[in-house]
Backbone bond lengths (Angstrom), bond angles and torsions (degrees), N, CA, C in turn:
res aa  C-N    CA-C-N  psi(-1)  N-CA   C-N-CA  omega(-1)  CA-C   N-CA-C  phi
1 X - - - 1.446 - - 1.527 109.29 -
2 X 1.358 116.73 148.07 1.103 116.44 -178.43 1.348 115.50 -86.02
3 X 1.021 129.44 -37.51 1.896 150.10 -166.09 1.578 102.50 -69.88
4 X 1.570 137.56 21.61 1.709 116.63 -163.83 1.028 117.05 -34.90
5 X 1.138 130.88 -166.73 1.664 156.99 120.45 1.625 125.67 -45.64
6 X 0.989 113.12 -34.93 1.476 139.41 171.48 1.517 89.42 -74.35
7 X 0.948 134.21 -78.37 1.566 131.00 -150.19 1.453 119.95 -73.09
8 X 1.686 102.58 -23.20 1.554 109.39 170.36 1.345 99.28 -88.28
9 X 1.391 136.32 5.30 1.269 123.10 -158.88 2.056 82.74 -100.50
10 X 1.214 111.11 -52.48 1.220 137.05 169.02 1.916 105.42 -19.33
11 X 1.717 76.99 -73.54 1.739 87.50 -175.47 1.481 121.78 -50.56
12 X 1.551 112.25 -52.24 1.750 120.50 -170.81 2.128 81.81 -83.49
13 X 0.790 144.70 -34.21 1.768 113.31 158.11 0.989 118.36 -17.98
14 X 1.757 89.13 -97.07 1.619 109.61 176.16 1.895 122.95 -37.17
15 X 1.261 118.09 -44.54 1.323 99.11 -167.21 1.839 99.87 -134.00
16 X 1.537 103.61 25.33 1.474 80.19 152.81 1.764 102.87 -142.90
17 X 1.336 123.01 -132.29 1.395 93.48 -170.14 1.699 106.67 -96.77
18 X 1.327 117.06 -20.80 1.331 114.79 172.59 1.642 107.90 -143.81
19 X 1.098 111.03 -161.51 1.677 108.59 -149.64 2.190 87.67 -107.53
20 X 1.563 82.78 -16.62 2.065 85.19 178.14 1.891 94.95 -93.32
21 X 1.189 129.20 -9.76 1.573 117.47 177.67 1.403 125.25 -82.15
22 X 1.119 117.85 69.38 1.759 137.25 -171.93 1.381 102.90 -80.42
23 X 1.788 111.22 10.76 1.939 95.66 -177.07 1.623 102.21 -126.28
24 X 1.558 105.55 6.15 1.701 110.23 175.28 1.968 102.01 -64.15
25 X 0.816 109.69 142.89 1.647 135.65 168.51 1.829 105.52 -50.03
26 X 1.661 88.51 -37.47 2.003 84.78 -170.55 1.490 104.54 -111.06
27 X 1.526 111.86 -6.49 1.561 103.19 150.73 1.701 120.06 -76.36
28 X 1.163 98.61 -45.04 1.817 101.64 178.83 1.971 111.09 -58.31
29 X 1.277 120.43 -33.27 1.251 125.98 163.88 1.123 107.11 -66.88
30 X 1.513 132.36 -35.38 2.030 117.20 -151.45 1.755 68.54 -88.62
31 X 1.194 146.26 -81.17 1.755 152.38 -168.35 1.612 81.72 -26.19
32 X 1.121 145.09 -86.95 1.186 134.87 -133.72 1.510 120.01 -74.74
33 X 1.292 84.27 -28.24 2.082 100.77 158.26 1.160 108.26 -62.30
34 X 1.394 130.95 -65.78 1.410 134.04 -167.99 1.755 101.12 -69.65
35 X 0.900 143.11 5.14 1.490 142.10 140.56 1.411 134.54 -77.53
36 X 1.790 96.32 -45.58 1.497 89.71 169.10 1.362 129.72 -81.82
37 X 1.686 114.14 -9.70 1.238 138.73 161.35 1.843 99.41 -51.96
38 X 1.505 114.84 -55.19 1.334 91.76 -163.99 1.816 126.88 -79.37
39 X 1.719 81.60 -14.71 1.711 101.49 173.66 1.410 111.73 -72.31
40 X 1.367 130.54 -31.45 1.404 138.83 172.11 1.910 106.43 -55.83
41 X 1.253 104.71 -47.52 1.292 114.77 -176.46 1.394 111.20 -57.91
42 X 1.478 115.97 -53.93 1.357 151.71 169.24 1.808 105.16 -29.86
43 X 1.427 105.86 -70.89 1.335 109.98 -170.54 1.453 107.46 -93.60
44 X 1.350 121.55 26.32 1.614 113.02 168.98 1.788 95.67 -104.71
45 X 1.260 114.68 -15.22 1.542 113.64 152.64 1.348 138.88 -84.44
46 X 1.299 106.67 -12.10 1.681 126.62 -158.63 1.495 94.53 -137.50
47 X 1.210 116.87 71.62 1.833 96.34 178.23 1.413 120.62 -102.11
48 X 1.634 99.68 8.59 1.788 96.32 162.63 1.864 101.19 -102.91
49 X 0.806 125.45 33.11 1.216 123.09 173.05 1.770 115.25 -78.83
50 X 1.217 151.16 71.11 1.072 122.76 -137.84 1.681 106.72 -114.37
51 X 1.808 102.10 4.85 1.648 113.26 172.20 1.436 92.32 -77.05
52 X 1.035 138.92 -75.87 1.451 122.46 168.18 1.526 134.74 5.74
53 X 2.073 88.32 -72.76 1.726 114.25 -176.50 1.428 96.21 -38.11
54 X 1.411 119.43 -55.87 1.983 131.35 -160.04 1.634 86.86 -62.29
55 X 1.091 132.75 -60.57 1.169 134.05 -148.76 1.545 108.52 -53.24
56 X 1.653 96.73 -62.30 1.717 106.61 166.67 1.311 120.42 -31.13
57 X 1.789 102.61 -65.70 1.655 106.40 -177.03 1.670 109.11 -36.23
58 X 0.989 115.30 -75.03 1.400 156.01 171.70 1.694 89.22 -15.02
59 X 1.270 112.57 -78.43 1.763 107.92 175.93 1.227 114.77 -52.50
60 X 1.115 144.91 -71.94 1.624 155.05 141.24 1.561 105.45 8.94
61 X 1.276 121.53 -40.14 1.218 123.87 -161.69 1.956 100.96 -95.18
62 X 1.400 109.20 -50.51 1.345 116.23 176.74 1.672 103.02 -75.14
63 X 1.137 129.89 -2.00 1.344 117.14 177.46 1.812 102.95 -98.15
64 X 1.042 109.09 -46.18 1.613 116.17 159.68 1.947 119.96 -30.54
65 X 1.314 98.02 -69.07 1.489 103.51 159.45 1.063 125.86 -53.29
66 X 1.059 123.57 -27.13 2.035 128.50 162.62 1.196 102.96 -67.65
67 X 1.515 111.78 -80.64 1.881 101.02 -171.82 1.665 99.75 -38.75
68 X 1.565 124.13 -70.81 1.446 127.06 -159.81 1.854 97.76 -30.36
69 X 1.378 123.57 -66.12 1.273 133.84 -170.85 1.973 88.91 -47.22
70 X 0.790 153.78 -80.56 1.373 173.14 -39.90 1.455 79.89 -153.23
71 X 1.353 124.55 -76.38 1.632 142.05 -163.48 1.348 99.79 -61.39
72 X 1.493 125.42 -16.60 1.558 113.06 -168.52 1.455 105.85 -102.79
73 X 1.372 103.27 -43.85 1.788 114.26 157.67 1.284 153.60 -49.83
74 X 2.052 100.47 -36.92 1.553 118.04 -178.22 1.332 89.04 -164.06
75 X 1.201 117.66 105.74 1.439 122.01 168.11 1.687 118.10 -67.69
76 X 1.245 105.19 -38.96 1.262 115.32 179.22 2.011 122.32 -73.13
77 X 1.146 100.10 -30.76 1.408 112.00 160.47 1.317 125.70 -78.10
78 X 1.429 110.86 -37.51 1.707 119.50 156.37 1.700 107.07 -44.78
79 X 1.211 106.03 -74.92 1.885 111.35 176.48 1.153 113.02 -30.53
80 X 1.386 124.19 -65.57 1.692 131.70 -178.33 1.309 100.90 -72.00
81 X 1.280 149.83 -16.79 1.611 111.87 160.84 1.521 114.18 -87.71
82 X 1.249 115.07 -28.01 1.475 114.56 161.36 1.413 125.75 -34.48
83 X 1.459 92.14 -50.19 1.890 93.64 177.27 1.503 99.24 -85.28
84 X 0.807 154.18 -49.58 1.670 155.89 -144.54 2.034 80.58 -85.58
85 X 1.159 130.66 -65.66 1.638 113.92 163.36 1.814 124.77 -45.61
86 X 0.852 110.89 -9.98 1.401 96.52 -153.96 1.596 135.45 60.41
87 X 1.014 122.39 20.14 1.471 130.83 -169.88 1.528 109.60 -93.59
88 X 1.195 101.49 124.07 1.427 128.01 159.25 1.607 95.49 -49.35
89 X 1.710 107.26 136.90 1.713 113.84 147.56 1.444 99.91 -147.67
């Protein structure tokens, strides 16, 4: 599997306040990046796959509503995970 325990433990470390905080806004975004990152990868090999395609949308869409929530709450924490993601807005 691609998703461990180790690697989400990794992710909410690095970008939220500890490696047990799985309910921060910029841990649930850095996890949801590093998914649609791997589904992007996924369907540039598989491009009739289209249970996938939904799946992507589907993340893309709940990660949107995080930043959106994020930008209305802490503008300044919105900005810094943007850059620390790399994400276009």
């Amino acid at each position: 599997m691609y998703l461990t325990s180790e690697t989400k433990k990794e992710i909410f470390k690095k970008h939220g306040k500890s490696e047990a905080d799985s309910g921060s806004a910029e841990g649930q975004a850095a996890l949801f990046t590093y998914r649609i990152n791997h589904l992007t990868e996924h369907l540039k090999n598989n491009r009739k796959d289209f249970a996938t395609e939904k799946a992507l949308v589907d993340l893309v869409g709940k990660r949107r509503k995080i930043l959106g929530y994020l930008k209305n709450k802490d503008i300044t924490r919105y900005r810094a995970i943007i850059a620390e993601l790399g994400i276009r807005k």
